[in-house]
Every structure is written in structure tokens, then in C-alpha cells.
DOTOR-809912 format. One record per residue (C-alpha): x, y, z; residue number from 1; residue in one letter. Coordinates in steps of 0.2 Angstrom, whole numbers, plus 2048, in hexadecimal, padded with zeros to 3 digits. Layout:
% DOTOR-809912
X,Y,Z,NUM,A
...
//
This chain:
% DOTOR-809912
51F,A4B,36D,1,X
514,A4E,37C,2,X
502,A47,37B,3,X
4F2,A49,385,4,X
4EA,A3A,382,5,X
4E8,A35,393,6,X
4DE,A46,398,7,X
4D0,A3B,38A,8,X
4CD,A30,397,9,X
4BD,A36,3A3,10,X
4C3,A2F,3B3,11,X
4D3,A3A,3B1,12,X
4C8,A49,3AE,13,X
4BD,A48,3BA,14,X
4CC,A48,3C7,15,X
4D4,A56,3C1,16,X
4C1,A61,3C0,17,X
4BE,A5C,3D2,18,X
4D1,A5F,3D7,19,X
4D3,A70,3CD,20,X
4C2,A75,3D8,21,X
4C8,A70,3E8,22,X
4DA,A78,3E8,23,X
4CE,A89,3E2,24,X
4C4,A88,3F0,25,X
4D4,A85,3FC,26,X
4DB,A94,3F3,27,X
4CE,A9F,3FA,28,X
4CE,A97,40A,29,X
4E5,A9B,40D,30,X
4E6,AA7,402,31,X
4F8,AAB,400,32,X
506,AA0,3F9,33,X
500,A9E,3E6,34,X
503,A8C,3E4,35,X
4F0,A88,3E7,36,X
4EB,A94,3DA,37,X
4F7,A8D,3CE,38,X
4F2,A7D,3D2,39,X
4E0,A7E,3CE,40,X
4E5,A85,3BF,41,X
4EE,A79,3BA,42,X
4E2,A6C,3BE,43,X
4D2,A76,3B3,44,X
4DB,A7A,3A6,45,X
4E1,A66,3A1,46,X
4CD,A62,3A9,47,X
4C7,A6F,39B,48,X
4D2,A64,38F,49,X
4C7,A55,393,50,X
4B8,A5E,394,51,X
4BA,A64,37F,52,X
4BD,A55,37A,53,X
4B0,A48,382,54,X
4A0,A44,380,55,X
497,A4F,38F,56,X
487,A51,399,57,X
482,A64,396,58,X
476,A62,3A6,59,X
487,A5C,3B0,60,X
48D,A6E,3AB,61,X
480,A78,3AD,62,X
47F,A6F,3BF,63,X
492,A73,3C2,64,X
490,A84,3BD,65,X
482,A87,3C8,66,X
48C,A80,3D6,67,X
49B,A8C,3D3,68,X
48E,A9B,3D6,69,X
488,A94,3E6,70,X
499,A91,3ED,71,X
49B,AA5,3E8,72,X
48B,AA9,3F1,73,X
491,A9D,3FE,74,X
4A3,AA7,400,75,X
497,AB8,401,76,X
48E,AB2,40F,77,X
49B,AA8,418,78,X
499,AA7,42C,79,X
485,AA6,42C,80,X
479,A96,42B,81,X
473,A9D,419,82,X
486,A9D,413,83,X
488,A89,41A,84,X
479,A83,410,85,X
47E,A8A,401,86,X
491,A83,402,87,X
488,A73,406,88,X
47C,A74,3F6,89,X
48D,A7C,3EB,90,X
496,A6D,3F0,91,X
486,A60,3EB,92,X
485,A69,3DA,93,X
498,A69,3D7,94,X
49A,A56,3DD,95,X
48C,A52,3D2,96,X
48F,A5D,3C1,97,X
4A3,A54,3C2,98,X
49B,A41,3C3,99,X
490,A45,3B6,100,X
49A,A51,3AB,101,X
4A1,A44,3A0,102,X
492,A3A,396,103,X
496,A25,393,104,X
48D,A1F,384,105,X
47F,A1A,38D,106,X
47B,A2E,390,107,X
480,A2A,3A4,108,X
491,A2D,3AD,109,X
4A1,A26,3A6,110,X
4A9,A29,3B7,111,X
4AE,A19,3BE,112,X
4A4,A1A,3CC,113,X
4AF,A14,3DC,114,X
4B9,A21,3D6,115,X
4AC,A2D,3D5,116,X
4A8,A2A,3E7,117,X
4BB,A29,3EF,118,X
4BF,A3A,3E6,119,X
4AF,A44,3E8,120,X
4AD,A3D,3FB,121,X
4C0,A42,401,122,X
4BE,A54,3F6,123,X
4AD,A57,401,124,X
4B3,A53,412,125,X
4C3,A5D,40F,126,X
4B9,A6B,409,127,X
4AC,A69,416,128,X
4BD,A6A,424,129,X
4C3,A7A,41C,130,X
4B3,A82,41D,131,X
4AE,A7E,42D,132,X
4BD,A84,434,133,X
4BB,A93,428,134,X
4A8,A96,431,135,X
4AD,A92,442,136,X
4BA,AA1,440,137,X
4B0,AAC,438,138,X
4A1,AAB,449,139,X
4AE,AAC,457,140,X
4BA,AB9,44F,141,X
4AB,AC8,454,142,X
4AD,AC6,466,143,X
4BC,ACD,462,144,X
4C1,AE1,462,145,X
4C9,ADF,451,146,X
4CB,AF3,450,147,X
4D8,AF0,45B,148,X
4E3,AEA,44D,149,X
4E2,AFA,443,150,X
4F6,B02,447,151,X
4FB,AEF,44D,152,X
50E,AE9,447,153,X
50F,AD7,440,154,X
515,ACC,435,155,X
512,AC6,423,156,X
511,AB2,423,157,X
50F,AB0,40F,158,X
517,ABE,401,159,X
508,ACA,400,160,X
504,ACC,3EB,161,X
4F7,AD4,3EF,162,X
4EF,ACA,3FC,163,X
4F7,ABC,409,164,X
4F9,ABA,419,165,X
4FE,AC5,428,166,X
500,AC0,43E,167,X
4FB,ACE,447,168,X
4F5,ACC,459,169,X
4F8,ABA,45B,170,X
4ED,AB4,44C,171,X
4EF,AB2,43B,172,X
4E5,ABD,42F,173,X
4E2,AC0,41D,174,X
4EA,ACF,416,175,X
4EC,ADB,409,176,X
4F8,AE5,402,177,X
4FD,AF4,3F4,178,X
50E,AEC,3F1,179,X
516,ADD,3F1,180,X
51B,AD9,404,181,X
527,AC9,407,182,X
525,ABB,413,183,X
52A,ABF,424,184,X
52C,AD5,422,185,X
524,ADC,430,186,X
512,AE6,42B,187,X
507,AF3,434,188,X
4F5,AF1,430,189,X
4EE,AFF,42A,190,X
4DC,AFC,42C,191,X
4D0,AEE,42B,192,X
4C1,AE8,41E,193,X
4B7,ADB,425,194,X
4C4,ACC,42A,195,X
4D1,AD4,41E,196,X
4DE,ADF,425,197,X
4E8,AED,419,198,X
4F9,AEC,41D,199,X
508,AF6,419,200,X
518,AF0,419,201,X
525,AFA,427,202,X
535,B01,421,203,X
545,AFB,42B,204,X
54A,B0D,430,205,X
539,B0D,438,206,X
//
């Protein structure tokens, strides 16, 4: 008989919260394959586990919460100064709402704290990586006549459920799609919203 007993211990809870937040993040950042998504599922559903049935800090919650709406807010105005001080204060709020989630008898953090700082440390300079990239894009992508691309012939790099990934004109962009499009079929792109292009996929006979 399978047990969960080991998802009781805080240590092992706190990991999976701050995992299960970081591969959602990535998600949003390479779109595409499915496998983040279903990772960071996979990681908050056995953290919510943990989370039912310790002893926890409703402040640290609140503070996490809080920290998921500025990482939204932050995504909404990605590529400007306002949206890089608010992804820095999401990060702060979720980094601090995980330590602190799980309350030790004393009423403070039952994180081991060495542990606390390797995890949350290598989770913000990753995030931090991915979103500067992300921000660098997004500024020098305007010089760019991205009309251009409307009519353009490429190629899907992911399966498109929806959305994914397309190469058209030498770069890879985010795409979406009506149907499901495999990996590798040739696409047109239809029009374009933003720094998402709407693709279609091309029939052989054409």
C-alpha cells in the first residue's frame, strides 16, 4: 500500500511549493511541450498535500498568494521597468510565503534553513535568467518590422495544442493555433497579436 508520509515532512514540501512555482513560471516563459505544465502540477498538488496537513503560518499564505498576483501583474507588463520591479517584489513575496509557510512549534519556520537558502537562491537566479532574457527580447524585438510576418511560411518547433512554438523568419516565436498542428509541419502565419503570431497549418497539395 502506497503511503505519503514523507510529503508530512516540511522540508520535502517546501521543495515541491518552490519547484511546482518555478516549472509554472518556465511554462509561461517556453510555452509549448506540456511537460513543464505537467510538472508543476505534479509538484502542487503533492505540496498542497503537505500544506493540509501541517501546522502553517496563514501570514506565509497570504504573502505567497499575494506574490502570485504580482507575478501576473508582472507577465502584464513585461518588457517595461514597472514590469521588472514587480517580478522582483513577486519573487521576494513567493521566496518568503514558501520559508515561512510551514509553522515549527515555536510559531517560526520549520524549513531547515540551509536548505531554505540553497533552494530559494538557485530558484531566483534561474527565474531571474529567464526573465531577463524574456525582457531583453521583448525591448529589441520593436526595431523590427514584425508586419512583415503576416503571409510568412515556417515551421512548427513544438505540437501546437493550442499554442507552442513556431520559426519563421529566422527566429523562434510563440504561436497559436485552431487545431492541433505537429512538430516540424510547415505553418503560414495568419496574423500577428502582440509577440504571438496566428498560424495555420499548410496542406501538402499546397
Amino acid at each position: 500500500m502506497m503511503t505519503f508520509e514523507f510529503l508530512l515532512d516540511p522540508n520535502i514540501g517546501f521543495v515541491l511549493l518552490i519547484g511546482g512555482v518555478v516549472l509554472a513560471i518556465l511554462a509561461l516563459f517556453m510555452p509549448g511541450t506540456g511537460l513543464l505544465e505537467l510538472g508543476a502540477l505534479f509538484a502542487l498538488v503533492l505540496a498542497g498535500y503537505t500544506l493540509i496537513n501541517l501546522p502553517l503560518n496563514t501570514w506565509a499564505i497570504v504573502l505567497f498568494v499575494i506574490g502570485i498576483i504580482f507575478f501576473v501583474l508582472a507577465l502584464i507588463w513585461r518588457g517595461s521597468r514597472r514590469g521588472l520591479i514587480t517580478l522582483l517584489i513577486s519573487l521576494t513575496l513567493l521566496v518568503v510565503g514558501s520559508i515561512f509557510a510551514f509553522r515549527s512549534p515555536q510559531g517560526g519556520s520549520a524549513v531547515n534553513p540551509v536548505l531554505a537558502v540553497l533552494v530559494t537562491g538557485g530558484s531566483a537566479g534561474l527565474l531571474w535568467f529567464m526573465a531577463r532574457k524574456s525582457i531583453d527580447a521583448a525591448i529589441q524585438r520593436p526595431t523590427h518590422d514584425y508586419d512583415r510576418l503576416v503571409g510568412m511560411v515556417g515551421e512548427a518547433r513544438t505540437d501546437i495544442r493550442g499554442q507552442g512554438a513556431v520559426y519563421v523568419g529566422g527566429e523562434e516565436w510563440t504561436a497559436t493555433c485552431s487545431v492541433y498542428v505537429p512538430a516540424g509541419t510547415p505553418v503560414r502565419v495568419l496574423r500577428r497579436n502582440g509577440l504571438v503570431l496566428e498560424v495555420e497549418p499548410i496542406k501538402k497539395e499546397e
